[in-house]
N, C-alpha and C positions, 0 to 999 in steps of 0.2 A: 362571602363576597360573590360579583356576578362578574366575569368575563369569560371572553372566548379564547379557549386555544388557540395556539398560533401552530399546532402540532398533534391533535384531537387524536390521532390514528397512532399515535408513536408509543411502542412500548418499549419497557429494558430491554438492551439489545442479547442479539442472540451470545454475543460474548459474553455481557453480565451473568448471563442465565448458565451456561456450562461452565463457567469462571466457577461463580455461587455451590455448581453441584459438585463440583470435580472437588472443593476444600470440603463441603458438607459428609460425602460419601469417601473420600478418603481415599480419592482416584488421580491416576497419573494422568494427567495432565498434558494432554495432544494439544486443546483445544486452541488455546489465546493464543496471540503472534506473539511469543515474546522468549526469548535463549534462559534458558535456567542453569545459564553459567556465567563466570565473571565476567566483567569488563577489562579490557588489559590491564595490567597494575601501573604500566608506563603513563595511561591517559588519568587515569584517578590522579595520580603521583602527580601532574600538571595541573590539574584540577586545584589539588591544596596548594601548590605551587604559587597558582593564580590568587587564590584564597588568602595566603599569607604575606604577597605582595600588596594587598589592599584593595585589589579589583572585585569588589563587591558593595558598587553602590549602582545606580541606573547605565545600564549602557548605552552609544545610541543608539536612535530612534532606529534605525534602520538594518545597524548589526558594530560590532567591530572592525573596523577598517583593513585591520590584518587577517580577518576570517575571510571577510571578503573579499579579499585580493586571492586570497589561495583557495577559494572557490572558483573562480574565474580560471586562475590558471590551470585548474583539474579540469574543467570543466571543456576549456580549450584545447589541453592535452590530448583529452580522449574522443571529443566531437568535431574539432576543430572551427568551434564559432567564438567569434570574441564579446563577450557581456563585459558593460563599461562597472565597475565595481563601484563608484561613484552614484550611479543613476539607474542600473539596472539588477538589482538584487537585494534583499532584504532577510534578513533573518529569523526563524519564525520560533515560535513554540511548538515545538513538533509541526510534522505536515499536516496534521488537522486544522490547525489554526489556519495555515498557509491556504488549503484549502477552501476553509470557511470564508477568510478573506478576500479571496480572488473571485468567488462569488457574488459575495455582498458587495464588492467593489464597481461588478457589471452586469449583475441580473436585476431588472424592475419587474414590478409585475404585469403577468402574461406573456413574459418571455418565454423561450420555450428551449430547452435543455433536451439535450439528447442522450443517454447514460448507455453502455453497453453495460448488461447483465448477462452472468451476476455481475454485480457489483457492487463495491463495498461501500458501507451502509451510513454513510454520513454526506452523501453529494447528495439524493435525494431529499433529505429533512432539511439540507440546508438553501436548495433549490426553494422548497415548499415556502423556507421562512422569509425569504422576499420576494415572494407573492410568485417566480415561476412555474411552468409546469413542466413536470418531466415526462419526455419520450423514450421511454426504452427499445431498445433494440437488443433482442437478446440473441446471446450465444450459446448452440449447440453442443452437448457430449456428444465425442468424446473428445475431437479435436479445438471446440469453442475456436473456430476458424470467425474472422469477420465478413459479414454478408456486406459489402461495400452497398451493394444496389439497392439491400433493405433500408441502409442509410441514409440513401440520396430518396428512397422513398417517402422516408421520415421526416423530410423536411418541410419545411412550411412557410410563410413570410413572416412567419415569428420565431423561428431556432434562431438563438442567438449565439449558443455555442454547444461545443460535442465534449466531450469528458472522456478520457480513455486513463487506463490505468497498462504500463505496460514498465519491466514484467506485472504479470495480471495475475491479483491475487482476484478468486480463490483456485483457479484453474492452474496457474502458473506456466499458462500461452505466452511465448515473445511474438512481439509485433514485426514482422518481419520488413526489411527495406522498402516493399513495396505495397505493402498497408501503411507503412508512412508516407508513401508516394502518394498512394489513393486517398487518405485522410489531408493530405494536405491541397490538392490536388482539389475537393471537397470544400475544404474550409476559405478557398480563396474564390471559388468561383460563386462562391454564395454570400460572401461576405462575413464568415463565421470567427468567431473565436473560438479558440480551442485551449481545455486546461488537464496537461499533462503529468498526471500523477506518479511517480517513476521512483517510489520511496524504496524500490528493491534494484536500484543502478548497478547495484555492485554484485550483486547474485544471480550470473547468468551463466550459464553449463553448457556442458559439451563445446567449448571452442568456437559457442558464438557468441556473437555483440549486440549489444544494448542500442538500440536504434533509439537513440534518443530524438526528442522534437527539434535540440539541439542542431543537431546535424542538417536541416535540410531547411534553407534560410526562409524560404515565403513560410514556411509553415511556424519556422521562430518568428517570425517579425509580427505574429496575432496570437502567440500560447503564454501562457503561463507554465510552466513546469513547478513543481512540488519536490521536494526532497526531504531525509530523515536520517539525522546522525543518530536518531537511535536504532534504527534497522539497521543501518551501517556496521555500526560499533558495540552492539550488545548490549546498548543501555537505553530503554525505550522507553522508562522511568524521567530518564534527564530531560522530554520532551522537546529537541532540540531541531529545528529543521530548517529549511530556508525555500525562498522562491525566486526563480528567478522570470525576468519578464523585459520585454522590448519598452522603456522609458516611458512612453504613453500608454502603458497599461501599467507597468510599474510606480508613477503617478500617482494613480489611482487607488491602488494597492493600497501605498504606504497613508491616503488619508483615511484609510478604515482603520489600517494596521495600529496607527499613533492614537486610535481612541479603544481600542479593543484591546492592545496590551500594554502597549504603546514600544517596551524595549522585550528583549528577554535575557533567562541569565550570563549575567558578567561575566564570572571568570570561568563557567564550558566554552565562552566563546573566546576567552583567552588560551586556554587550554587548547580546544578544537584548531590553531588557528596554526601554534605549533605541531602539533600532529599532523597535519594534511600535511606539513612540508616534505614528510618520507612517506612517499607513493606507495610503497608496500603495505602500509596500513590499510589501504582500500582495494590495492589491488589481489591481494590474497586472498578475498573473500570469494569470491568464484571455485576457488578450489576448495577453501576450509566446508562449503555447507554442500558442495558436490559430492566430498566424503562420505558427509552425512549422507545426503539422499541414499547414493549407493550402498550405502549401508543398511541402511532400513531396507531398502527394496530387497536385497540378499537377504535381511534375514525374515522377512516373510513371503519370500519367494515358493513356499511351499503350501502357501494357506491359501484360502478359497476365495481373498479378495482378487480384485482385475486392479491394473495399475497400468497408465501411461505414465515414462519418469516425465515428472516437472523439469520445465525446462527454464524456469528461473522464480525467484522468490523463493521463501524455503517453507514452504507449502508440498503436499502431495496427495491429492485426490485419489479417492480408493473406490472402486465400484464393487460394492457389497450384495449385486444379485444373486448371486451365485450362494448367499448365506442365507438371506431373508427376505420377502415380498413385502416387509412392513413400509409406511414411506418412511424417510430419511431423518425427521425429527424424531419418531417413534423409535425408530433404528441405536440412533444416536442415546439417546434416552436411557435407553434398555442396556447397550453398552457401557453405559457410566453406570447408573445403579447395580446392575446384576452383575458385570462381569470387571469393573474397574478401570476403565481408561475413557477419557473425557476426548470428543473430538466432536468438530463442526458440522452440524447438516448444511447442507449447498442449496438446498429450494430455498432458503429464505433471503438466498441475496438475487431471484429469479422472478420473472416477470408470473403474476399468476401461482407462485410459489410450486412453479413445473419441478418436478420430480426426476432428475435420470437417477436417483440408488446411487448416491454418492456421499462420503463424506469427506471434509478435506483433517487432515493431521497438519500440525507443525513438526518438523525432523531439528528447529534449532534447540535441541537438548543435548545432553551429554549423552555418551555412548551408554552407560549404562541403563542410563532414562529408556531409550530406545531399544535395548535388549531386553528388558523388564517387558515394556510394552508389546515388544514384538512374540513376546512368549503367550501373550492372553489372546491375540489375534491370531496367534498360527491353530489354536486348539477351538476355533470359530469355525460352527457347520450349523447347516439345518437342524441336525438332529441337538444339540447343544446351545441351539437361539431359542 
């Protein structure tokens, strides 16, 4: 057959590939975002609950009525903006989809997309696949702080919108009050949309807050926000997410949504819907994966990597100069075959595939996962790479 890619450049992504090696070679497993432990037994329990009630035929188009009523009031709770559950929210299949759709929903082509990099690795391809083009703006080690000015430089009289991811995977930088000032600040004076990726809400450390888009109204009244019960909730399998949007972009939204999957599953969102009603199911997760972090960071506190702690998402960036001058793919590479622990190179989510000698790890494993791991890492030196 003869036709053109709509995607020519894309290869298996960098998760497939360390996914693929980590089960091949028989390696723990840093790499993938994803807890290699249960889900509550209380949400499953709801789940069949829902199952056995009969809620398993199409739901609708837009989500559960009762999900999305206790989205809104969490939502309100903690940002203090009111989203109409009616007209403004939609429930997705995981945040990818939510993503993909809020896209395809407002980019034609030759729009022109703005991405802070790194950045994670599905805005771009899906940018591409209706016809936009991406502007990167990339971020710095070791702080990946935002160059606001480089942003305002990047514009054009075709950006049509900016994309942020905050907390920011792979760095795990919070967006501070006043880079939501300055981003929104940005997106109004240019006439921008903005689509706020923020599938790690609930995973922010040290006693600060999640400056959601949420919070700070001209900049709600033009974003899309993205979310993920399975980051949430340790089940990232169930694919489960939602988006929420100001009515005229939510509109929009849901006529791509209703041909793309059109509902998603029934009774997690029956289940989901009871669960949000007890606040501590969400709210504890700042402390459960803080542990962790801390925990990991002690117990390789001795070894030759460099570590700023992540300050949200449950990601932790490790600069390996101090072990190896290889770049960071090769690095990575060498770590999984030779020495057994699978973890992320960072140039591949970077503009030019820049190099700072970084790799990111996942800490949501169990403790022992993490002391297994932490014992191949602490016996890492020049002399042993």
């Amino acid at each position: 057959m003869t036709f053109t890619s709509k995607l020519p450049e894309i290869t298996p992504s960098i998760f497939s590939v360390m996914g693929k090696m980590a089960v091949d070679y028989n390696a723990i497993n840093l790499s993938q975002g994803f807890p290699n432990f249960p889900s509550d037994p209380a949400l499953i329990a709801l789940v069949d609950k829902a199952m056995q009630n009969g809620f398993n035929q199409y739901a609708p188009m837009a989500g559960v009525m009762e999900l999305r009523k206790e989205i809104v009031k969490m939502v309100y709770k903690q940002h203090s903006h009111q989203y109409n559950p009616e007209t403004e929210i939609t429930i997705t299949a995981g945040a990818t989809q939510a993503i993909f759709t809020a896209i395809a929903s407002v980019i034609k082509k030759d729009d022109e997309v703005i991405i802070l990099t790194p950045a994670y690795d599905c805005y771009a391809p899906t940018i591409e696949i209706f016809g936009g083009k991406v502007v990167p703006v990339q971020l710095y080690a070791p702080d990946y702080d935002v160059n606001w000015e480089a942003v305002k430089e990047s514009l054009s009289s075709k950006t049509k919108m900016i994309i942020i991811n905050n907390p920011h995977n792979p760095s795990g930088k919070l967006f501070s009050e006043e880079d939501m000032e300055r981003l929104s600040e940005i997106a109004n004076d240019n006439e921008l949309l903005v689509l706020s990726d923020e599938v790690y809400e609930h995973i922010v450390f040290d006693k600060k807050e999640h400056q959601s888009a949420a919070r700070f109204p001209d900049l709600a009244s033009r974003t899309f926000i993205t979310a993920s019960f399975g980051k949430t909730f340790h089940n990232t399998g169930w694919k489960m997410g939602y988006c929420l949007a100001p009515e005229i972009l939510m509109n929009e939204f849901q006529k791509v949504h209703q041909f793309n999957v059109f509902c998603v599953n029934h009774p997690i969102q029956k289940a989901l819907a009871t669960y949000l009603k007890t606040p501590e199911n969400y709210k504890q997760l700042s402390g459960f994966y803080q542990q962790k972090r801390d925990l990991f960071l002690r117990l390789i506190k001795d070894s030759k990597f460099k570590a700023i702690p992540s300050g949200g998402t449950y990601f932790q960036l490790l600069d390996y100069s101090g072990i190896s001058d290889l770049g960071d793919v090769d690095f990575a590479e060498r770590l999984l075959k030779t020495h057994g622990v699978a973890t992320i190179p960072t140039s591949v989510f970077n503009v030019g595939n820049l190099d700072f000698k970084q790799i990111r790890v996942c800490f949501a494993k169990t403790n022992e996962t993490l002391e297994e791991a932490a014992k191949i890492l602490n016996k890492l030196s020049e002399s042993t790479f």
